[in-house]
N, C-alpha and C positions, 0 to 999 in steps of 0.2 A: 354337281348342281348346275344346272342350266343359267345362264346371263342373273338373271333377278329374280329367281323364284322365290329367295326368305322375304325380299323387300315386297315382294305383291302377295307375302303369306302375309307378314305385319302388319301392312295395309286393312286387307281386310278382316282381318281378326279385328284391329283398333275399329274399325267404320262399324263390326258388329258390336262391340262394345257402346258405340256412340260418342266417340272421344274424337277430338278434335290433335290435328299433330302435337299442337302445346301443351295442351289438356294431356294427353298419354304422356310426352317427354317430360312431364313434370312427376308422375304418378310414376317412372320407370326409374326415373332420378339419372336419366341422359341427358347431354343438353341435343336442346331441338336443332340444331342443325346435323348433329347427330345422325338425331330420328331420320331427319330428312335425308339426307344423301345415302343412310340404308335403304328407307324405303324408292328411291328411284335408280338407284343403282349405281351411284357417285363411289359408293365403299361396300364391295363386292362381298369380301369377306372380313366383317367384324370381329372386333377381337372376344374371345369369349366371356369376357368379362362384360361388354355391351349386352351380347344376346342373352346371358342369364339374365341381366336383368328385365331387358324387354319378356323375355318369356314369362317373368314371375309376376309383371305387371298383368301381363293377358292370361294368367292363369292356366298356361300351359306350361308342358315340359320342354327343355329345350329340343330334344330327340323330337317333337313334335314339330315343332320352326323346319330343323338343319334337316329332315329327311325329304 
């Protein structure tokens, strides 16, 4: 997986949703700084106990995010 490519998939999955970082990291049940340092690249690789839950929040599969 290249430098940040889950954190600019999350990104924009969340912006298509129209959720706001707080708005999603509350609906995902992470906390927001969390959200945040995946999505910029601060926590490269999350554990996978994070991304199922972001992916269940954006209603994709995790296989969807990780590839």
């Amino acid at each position: 997986m290249e430098s940040n490519s889950l954190g600019q998939k999350i990104k924009k999955l969340r912006q298509k949703l129209g959720l706001s970082q707080d708005d999603f990291a509350r609906k995902a049940d992470v906390p927001y700084t969390t959200l945040t340092k995946v999505e910029t690249g601060v926590i490269k690789k999350p554990s996978v106990f994070v991304v199922s839950k972001i992916a269940k929040a954006l209603n994709v599969d995790i296989e969807e995010l990780i590839k």
